[in-house]
C-alpha positions as CSV (number, residue, x, y, z in Angstrom):
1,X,23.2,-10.2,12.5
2,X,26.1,-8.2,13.2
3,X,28.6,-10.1,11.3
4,X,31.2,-8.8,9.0
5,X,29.7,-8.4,5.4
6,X,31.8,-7.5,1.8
7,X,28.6,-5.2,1.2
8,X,30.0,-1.5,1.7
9,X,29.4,0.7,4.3
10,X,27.5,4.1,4.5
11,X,28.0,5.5,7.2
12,X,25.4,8.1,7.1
13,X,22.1,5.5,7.1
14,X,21.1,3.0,9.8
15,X,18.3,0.3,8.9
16,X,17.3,-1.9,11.7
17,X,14.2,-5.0,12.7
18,X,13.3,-5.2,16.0
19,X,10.9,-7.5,17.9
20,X,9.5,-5.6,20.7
21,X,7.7,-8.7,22.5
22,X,11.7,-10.2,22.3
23,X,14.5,-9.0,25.0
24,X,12.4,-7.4,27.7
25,X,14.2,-8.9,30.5
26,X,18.0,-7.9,31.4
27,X,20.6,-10.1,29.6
28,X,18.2,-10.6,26.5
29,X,18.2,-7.4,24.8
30,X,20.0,-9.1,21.7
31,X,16.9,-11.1,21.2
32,X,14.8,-8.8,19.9
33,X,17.4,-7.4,17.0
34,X,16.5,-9.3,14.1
35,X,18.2,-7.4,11.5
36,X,20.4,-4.5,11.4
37,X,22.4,-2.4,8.7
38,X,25.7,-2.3,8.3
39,X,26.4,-5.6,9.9
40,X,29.5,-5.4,11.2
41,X,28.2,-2.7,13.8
42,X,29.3,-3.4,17.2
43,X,26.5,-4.8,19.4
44,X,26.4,-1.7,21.6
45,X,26.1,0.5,18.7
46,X,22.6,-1.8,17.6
47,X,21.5,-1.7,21.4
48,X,21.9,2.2,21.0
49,X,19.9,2.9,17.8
50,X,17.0,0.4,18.8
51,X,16.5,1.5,22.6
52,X,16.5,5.0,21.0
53,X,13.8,3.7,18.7
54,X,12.0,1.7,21.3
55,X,11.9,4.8,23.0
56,X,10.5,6.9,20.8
57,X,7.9,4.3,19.8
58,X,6.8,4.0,23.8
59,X,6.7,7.8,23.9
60,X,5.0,8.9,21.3
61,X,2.0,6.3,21.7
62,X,1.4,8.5,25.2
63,X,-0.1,11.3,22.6
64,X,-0.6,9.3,19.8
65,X,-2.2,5.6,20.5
66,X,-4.3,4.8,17.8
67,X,-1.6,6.2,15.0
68,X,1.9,4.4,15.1
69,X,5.0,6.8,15.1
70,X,5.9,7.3,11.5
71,X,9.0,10.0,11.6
72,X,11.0,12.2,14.6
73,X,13.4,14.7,13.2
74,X,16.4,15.4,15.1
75,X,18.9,18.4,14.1
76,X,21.5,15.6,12.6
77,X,19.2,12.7,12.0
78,X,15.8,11.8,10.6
79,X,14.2,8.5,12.4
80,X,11.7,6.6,9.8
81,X,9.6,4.0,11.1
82,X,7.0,1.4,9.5
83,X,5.8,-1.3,11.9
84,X,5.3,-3.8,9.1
85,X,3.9,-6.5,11.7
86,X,2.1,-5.8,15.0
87,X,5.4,-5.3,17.0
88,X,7.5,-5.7,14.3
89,X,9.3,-2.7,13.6
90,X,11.3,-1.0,10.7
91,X,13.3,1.8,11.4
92,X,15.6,4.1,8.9
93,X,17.9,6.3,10.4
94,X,19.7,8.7,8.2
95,X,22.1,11.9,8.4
96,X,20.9,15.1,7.1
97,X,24.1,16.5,5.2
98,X,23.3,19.0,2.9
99,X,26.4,19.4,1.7
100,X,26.2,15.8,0.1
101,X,22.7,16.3,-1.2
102,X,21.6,13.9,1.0
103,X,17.8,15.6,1.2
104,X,15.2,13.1,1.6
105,X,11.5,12.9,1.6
106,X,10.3,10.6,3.9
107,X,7.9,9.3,2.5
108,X,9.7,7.9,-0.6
109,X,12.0,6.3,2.8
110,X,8.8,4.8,3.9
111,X,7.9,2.9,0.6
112,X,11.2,1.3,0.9
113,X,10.6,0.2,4.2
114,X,6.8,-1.1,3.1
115,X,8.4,-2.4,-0.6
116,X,11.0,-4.6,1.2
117,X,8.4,-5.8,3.5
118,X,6.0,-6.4,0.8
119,X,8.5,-8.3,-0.9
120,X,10.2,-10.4,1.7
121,X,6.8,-11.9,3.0
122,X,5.6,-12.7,-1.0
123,X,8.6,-14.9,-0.9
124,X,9.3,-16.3,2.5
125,X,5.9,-15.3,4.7
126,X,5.7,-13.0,7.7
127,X,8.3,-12.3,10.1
128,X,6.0,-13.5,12.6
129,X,5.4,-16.5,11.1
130,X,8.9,-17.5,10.6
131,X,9.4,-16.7,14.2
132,X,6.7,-19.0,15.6
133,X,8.4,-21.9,13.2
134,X,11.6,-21.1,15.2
135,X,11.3,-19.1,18.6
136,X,15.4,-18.9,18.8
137,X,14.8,-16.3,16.1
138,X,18.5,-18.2,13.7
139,X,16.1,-19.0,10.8
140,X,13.8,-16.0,10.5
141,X,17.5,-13.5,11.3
142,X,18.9,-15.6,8.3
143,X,15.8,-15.1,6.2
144,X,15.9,-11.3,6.7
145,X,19.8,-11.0,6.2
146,X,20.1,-12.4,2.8
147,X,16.9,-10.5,1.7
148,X,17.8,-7.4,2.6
149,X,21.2,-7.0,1.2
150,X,19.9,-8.8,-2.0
151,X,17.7,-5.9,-2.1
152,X,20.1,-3.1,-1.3
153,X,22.5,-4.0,-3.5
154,X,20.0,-1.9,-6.1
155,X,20.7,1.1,-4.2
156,X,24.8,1.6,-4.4
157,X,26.3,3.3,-6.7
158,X,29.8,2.3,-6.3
159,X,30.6,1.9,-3.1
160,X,28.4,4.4,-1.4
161,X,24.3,3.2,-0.5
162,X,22.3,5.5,-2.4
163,X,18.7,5.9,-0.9
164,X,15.8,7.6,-3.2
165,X,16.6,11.6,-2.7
166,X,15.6,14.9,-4.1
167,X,16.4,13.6,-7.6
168,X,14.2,11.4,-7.5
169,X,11.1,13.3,-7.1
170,X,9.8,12.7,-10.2
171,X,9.5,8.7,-9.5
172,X,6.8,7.5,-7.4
173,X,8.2,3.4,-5.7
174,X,5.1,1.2,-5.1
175,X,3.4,2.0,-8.4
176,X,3.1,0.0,-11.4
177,X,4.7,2.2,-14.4
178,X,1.9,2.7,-17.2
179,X,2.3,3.8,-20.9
180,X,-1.1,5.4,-20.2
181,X,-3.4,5.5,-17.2
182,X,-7.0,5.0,-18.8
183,X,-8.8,2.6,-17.2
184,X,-9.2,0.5,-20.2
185,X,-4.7,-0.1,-19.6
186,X,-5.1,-1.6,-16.0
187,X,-7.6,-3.3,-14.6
188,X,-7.2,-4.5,-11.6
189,X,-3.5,-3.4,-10.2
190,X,-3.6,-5.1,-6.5
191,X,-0.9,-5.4,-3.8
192,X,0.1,-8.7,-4.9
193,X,0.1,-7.8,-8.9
194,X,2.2,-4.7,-7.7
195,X,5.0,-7.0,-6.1
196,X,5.2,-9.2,-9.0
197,X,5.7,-6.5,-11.5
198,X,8.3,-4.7,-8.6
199,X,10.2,-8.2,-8.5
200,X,10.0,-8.5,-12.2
201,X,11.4,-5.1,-13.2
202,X,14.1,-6.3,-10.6
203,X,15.2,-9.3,-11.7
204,X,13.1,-11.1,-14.9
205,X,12.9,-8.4,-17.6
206,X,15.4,-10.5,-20.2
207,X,17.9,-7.8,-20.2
208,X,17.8,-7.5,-16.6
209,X,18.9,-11.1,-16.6
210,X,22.3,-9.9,-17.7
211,X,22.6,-6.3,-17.5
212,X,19.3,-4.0,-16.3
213,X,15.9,-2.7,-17.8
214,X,12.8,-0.7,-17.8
215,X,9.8,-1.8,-17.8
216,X,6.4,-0.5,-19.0
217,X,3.5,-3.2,-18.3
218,X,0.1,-4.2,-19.4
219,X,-2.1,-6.3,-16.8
220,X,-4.8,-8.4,-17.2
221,X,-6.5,-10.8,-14.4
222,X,-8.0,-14.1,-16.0
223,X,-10.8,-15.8,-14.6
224,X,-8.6,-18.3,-13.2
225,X,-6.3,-17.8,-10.2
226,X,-3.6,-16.9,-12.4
227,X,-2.3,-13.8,-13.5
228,X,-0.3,-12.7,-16.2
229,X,1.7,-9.5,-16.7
230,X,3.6,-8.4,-20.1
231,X,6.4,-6.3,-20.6
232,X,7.9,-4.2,-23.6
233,X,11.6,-2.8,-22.4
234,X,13.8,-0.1,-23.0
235,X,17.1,0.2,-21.7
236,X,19.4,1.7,-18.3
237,X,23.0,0.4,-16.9
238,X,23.4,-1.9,-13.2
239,X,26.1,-2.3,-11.8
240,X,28.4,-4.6,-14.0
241,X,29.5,-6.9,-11.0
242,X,27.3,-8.5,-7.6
243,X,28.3,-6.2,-5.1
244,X,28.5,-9.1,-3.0
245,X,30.6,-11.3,-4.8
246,X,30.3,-15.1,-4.6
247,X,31.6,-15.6,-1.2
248,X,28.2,-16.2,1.3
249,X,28.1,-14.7,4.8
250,X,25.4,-15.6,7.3
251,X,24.7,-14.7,10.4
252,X,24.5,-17.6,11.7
253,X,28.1,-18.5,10.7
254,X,29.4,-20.6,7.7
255,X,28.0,-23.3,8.4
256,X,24.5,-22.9,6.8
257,X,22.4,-24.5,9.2
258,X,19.3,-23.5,7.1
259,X,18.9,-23.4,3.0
260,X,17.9,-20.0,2.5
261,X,15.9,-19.3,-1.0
262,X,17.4,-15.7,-2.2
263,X,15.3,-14.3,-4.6
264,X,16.6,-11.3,-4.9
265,X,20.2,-12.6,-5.7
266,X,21.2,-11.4,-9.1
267,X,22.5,-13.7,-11.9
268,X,20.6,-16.8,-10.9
269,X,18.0,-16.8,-13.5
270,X,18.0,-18.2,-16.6
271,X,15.7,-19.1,-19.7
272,X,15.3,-22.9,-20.1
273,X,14.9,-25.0,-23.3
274,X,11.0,-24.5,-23.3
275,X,11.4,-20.6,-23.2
276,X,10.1,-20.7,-19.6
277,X,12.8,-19.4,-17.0
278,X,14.7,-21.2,-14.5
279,X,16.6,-21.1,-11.2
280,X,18.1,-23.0,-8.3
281,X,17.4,-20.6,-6.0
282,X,14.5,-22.8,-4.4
283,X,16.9,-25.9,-4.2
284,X,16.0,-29.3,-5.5
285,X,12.5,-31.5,-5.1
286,X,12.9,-34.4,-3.0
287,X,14.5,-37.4,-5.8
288,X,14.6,-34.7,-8.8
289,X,17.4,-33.3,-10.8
290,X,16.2,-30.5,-12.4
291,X,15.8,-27.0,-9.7
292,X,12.8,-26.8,-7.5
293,X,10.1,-24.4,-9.5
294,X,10.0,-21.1,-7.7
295,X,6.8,-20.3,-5.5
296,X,5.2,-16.8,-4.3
297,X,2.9,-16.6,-1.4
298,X,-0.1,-14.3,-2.0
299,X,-1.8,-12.0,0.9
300,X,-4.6,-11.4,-0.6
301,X,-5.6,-14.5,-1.9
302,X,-4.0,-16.1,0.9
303,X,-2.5,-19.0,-1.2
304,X,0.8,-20.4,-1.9
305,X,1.3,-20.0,-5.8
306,X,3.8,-21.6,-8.3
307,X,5.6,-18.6,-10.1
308,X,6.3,-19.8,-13.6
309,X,7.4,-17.0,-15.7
310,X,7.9,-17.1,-19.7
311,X,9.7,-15.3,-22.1
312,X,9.6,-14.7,-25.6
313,X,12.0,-11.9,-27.5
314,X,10.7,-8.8,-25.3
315,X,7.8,-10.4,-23.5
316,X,7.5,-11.3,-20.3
317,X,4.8,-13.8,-19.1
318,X,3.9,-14.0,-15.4
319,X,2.2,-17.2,-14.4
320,X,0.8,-18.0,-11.0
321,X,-0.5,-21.7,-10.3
322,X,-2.5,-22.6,-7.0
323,X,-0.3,-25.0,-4.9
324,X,-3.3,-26.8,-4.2
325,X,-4.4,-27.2,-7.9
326,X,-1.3,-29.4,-8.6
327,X,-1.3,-33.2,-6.8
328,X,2.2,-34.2,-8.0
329,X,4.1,-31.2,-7.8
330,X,6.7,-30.4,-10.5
331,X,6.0,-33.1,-12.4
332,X,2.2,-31.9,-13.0
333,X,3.5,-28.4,-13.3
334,X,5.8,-30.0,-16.2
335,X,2.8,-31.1,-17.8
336,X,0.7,-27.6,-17.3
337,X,3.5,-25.8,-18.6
338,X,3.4,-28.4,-22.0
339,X,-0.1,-27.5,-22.6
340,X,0.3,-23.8,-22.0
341,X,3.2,-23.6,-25.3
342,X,0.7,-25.6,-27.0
343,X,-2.2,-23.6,-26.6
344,X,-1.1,-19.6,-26.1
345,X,2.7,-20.2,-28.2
346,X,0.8,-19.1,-31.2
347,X,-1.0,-16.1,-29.4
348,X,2.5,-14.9,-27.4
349,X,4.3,-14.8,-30.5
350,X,1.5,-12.1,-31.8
351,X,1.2,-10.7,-28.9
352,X,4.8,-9.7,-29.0
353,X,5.1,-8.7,-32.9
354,X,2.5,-6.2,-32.0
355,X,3.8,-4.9,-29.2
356,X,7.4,-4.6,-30.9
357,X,5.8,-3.0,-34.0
358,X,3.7,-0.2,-31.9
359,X,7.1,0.5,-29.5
360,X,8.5,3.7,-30.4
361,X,10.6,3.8,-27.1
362,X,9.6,5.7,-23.8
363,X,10.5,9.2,-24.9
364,X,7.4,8.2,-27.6
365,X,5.4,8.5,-25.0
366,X,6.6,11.1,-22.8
367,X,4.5,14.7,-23.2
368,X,6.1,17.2,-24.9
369,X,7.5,20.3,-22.9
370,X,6.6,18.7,-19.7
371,X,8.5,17.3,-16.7
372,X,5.8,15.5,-15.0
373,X,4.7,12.5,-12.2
374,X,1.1,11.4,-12.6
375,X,-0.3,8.4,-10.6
376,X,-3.6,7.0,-9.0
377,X,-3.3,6.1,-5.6
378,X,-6.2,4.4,-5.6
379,X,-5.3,2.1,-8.7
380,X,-1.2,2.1,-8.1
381,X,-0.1,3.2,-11.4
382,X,2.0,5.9,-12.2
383,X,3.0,7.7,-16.0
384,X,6.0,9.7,-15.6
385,X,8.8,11.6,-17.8
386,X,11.4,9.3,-18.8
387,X,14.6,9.4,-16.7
388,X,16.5,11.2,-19.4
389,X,14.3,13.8,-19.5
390,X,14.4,14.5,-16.0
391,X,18.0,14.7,-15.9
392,X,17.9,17.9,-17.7
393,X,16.1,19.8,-15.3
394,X,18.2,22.2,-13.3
395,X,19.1,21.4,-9.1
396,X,16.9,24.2,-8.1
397,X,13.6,23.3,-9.4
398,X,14.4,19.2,-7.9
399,X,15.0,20.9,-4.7
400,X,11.7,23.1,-4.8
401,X,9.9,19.8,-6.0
402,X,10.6,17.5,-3.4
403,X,10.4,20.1,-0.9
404,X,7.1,21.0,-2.8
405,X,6.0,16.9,-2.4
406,X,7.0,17.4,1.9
407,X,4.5,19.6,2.2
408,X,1.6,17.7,-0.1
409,X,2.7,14.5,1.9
410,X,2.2,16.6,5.1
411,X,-1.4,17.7,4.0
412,X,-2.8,14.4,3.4
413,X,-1.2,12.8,6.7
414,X,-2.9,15.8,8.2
415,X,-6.4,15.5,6.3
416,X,-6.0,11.7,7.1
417,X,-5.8,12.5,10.8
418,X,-8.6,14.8,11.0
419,X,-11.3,13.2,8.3
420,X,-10.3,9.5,7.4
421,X,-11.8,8.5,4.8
422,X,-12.1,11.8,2.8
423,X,-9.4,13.5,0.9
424,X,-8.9,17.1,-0.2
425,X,-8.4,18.4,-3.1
426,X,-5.2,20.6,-3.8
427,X,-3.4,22.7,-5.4
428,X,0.0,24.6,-5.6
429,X,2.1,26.0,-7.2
430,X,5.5,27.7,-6.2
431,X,7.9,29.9,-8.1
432,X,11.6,28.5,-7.1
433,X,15.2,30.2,-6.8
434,X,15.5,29.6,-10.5
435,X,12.6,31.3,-11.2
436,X,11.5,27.6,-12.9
437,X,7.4,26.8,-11.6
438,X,7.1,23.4,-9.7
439,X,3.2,22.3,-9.4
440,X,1.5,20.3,-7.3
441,X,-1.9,19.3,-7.9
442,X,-4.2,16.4,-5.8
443,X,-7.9,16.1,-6.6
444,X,-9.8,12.4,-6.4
445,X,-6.9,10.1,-5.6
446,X,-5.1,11.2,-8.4
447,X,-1.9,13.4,-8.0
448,X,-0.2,15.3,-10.4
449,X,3.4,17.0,-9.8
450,X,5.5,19.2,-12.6
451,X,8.6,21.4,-13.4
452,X,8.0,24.2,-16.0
453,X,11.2,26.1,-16.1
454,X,10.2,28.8,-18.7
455,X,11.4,31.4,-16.7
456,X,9.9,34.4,-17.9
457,X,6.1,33.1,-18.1
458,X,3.9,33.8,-15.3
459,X,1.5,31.9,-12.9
460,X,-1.4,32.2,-14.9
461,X,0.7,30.3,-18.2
462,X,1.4,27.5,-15.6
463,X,-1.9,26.8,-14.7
464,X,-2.8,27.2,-17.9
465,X,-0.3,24.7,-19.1
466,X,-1.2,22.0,-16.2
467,X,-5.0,22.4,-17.6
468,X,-4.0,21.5,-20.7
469,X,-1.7,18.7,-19.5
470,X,-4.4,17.5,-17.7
471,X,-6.9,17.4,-20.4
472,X,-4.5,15.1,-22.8
């Protein structure tokens, strides 16, 4: 916390964690800043941006007391909160520069703030949690550092932090990414599945071990505890080099007065002799050699898991083993794994041949003449137009779409507020600058957005032509 970092600097976005039951008395207001973005801020300048954000929490729960403040927008600044933990706070602020085409939706700023949250406490528990293991606040400040700038190194492009923007319309964060979206593809996507197949895209896909992937998956839940995930890849660039380098900073100085698991860290993965992947991240069991197997803790189950995770060729294999299911630790799990390659080995290897054979690529997929985002809500999947297709539509008609997805976004908060529990149905469609159609469309937890930018047809050809996208 508020040490120099070799991460670069953008000026334009501010990304703080507060405790607001910390620093209420004069002298302590450091206390309650757990984390804050860029970290070589001066203290003052962190005092500034949380007491305005304390503030705005305080005041708008006059008005509002049941619903927690989720944006302000100021003439230079949009505020974004998410309080991930009862008084736990995560606040985004970011300049509005037009001029840079730095147009956000804010929602798409939220599921950053919820993705990273979702992520952090898979891997090292709450916030809360961590704080009532160590009131001083070092380890939990420690936890959060590394974390965090593991996970932002994903969003630079070069130098400069790059946050989801207008471009990125056509995406939808917090969905698992489906060749299809029957019912008979996904079965049961939960909140924990969802943050597996998140962390594997990140960081397990085999290419992604080196360079970077895409990842399409299928899930299945067993009748066990476990659950397994498989994914057939296609290709996109990372940045060559760690952003960090190999030099560690903490902020609680050099000397590393608690072992810190990163996860997120890239590089540190590696397939093992068995096929089954490795890493030292977790340190070493007590009298072993051989890394510490890495762990996941589950909300909804509410269970520490062993995260064992096998590869063969193109396949990823996600398995999760109850903590409580294995008496002598590694050396049982050593013995599970043994029995898994003798049992499924055989099975995988199909598995994969078929799934190899049947791959004809994401644009194989992708639905001719459309530029489209579909997803369930209610199921967390998503089936959108690969990125290269996207990148052929024109400024304009992004621009309209996102702007277009504002307003949607603004709807349902609104029907939210005035019904919970029922949604409307919805639907709009909007001829841009270009003269391109952008199309909105939100009926049973299912939304559907799309760019038609045959200029010369009229409103009736684009409804036409999202019936008959619909009916594919």
């Amino acid at each position: 916390m508020g040490l120099s970092s070799t991460m670069p600097v953008s000026e334009g976005v501010r990304f703080c964690i507060f405790d607001l039951k910390r620093g209420q008395h004069e002298g302590q207001e450091l206390d309650k800043i757990l984390f804050f973005y860029p970290t070589d801020c001066p203290f003052t300048t962190q005092l500034s941006v949380i007491g305005l954000s304390e503030g705005l929490i305080t005041f708008t729960r006059i008005f509002s007391p049941e619903a927690a403040c989720e944006v302000i927008e100021a003439e230079r600044h949009s505020h974004v909160f998410h309080e991930a933990e009862a008084d736990i706070w995560m606040v985004m602020v970011v300049e509005k520069n037009k001029e840079a085409e730095a147009i956000w939706r804010i929602d798409a700023l939220q599921r950053v703030l919820k993705e990273v949250h979702s992520l952090f406490v898979m891997f090292h528990g709450s916030v809360r949690s961590l704080l009532e293991k160590e009131p001083s606040g070092g380890l939990v400040r420690s936890h959060l550092y590394f974390f965090i700038t593991d996970y932002l190194t994903d969003f630079f492009s070069g130098k400069k932090l790059q946050l989801p923007f207008f471009r990125d319309c056509l995406k939808e964060r917090g969905t698992v990414q489906m060749l299809t979206v029957g019912r008979d593809a996904a079965i049961d996507v939960e909140d924990d599945t969802l943050n597996l197949f998140t962390y594997a895209v990140l960081r397990l896909t085999p290419r992604v071990l080196n360079a970077g992937t895409n990842s399409w998956s299928y899930l299945r839940k067993s009748n066990t505890a476990s659950h397994v995930t498989g994914s057939i890849l296609g290709n996109f660039s990372y940045p060559a080099e760690d952003i960090y380098g190999s030099r560690d900073t903490s902020p609680v100085g050099n000397g590393q007065r608690y072992h810190v698991p990163r996860p997120l860290q890239r590089g540190k993965w590696f397939k093992g002799k068995d096929g089954f992947l490795v890493a030292d991240i977790w340190g070493t069991e007590m009298g072993q050699v051989s890394p510490a197997t890495a762990n996941v803790w589950l909300q909804q189950m509410e269970e520490r898991m062993y995260l064992c995770i096998y590869q063969h060729k193109n396949l990823t294999v996600i398995l999760l083993i109850p903590y409580s299911s294995m008496m002598n630790g590694d050396q049982g799990l050593s013995i599970v794994r043994q029995q898994i390659l003798e049992n499924a080995a055989v099975k995988i290897i199909k598995v994969e041949e078929k799934l190899t054979r049947g791959w004809g690529g994401e644009n194989a997929y992708h639905v001719a003449g459309y530029r489209y985002l579909l997803f369930d809500r209610d199921r967390n999947i998503s089936r959108a137009s690969p990125p290269v297709k996207v990148t052929t539509l024109m400024k304009d008609s992004l621009l309209a779409l996102s702007k277009l997805r504002e307003k949607v976004d603004l709807e349902k908060h609104r029907a939210k507020q005035d019904a919970p529990g029922r949604e409307n149905d919805l639907e709009i469609c909007i001829r841009a600058k270009n003269n391109a159609w952008v199309i909105a469309r939100v009926t049973r937890g299912k939304e559907l957005y799309m760019v038609l930018e045959k200029a010369n047809e009229t409103l009736l050809y684009a409804t036409d032509a999202v019936d008959k996208f619909s009916n594919r």
